[in-house]
N, C-alpha and C positions, 0 to 999 in steps of 0.2 A: 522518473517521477515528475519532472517539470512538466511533460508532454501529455499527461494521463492522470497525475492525480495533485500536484501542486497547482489547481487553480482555480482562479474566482469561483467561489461559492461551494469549493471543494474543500482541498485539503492547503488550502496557501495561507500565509501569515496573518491576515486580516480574515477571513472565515475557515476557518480550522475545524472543519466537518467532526462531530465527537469529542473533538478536544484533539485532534491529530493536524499538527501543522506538518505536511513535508515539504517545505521548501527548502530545507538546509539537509546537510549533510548527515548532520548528527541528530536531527530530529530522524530522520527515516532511519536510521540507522540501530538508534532507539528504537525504534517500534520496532523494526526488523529482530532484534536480541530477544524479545519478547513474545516469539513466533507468531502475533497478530497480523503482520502484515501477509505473511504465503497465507496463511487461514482466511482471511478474506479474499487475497485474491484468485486462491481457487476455490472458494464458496464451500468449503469447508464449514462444518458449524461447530462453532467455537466461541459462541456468545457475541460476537459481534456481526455489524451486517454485512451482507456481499460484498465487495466491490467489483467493477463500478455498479453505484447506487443510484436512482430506486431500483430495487428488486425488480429482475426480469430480464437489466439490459444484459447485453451479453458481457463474457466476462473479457479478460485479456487475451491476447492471443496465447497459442499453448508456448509459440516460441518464448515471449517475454514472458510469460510465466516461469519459465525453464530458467532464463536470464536470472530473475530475480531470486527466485527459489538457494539458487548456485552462487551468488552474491551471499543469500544469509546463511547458508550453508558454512564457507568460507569465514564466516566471521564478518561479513558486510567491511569488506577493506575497503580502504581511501584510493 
């Protein structure tokens, strides 16, 4: 998350893109329980927008896809 979506002008504490800060643990983690985060980021439409944003760019890799997907899967453990 640090690498890809906690930052400036994204999703970090001070610009919190939608209202989504993931710079902490439990903020992503949050959003992860709430299956918004895999629906964005395999562009899924699910009422919220793609990520990464604006529309177009390309999305995650399929690996870190896979990564994260298996994380919330799992319960998003520490």
């Amino acid at each position: 998350m640090d690498s890809k979506c906690a930052l400036s002008g994204c999703h970090d504490a001070t610009t919190p893109g939608g209202g989504f800060n993931l710079s902490g643990y439990h903020d992503c983690k949050d959003l992860a329980i709430t299956s918004i985060l895999v629906c964005t980021i395999t562009h899924d439409t699910c009422g919220y927008k793609a990520m990464p944003y604006p529309i177009g760019s390309p999305k995650l890799s399929d690996s870190l896809i896979s990564i994260i997907s298996c994380w919330v899967t799992n319960g998003a453990p520490l």
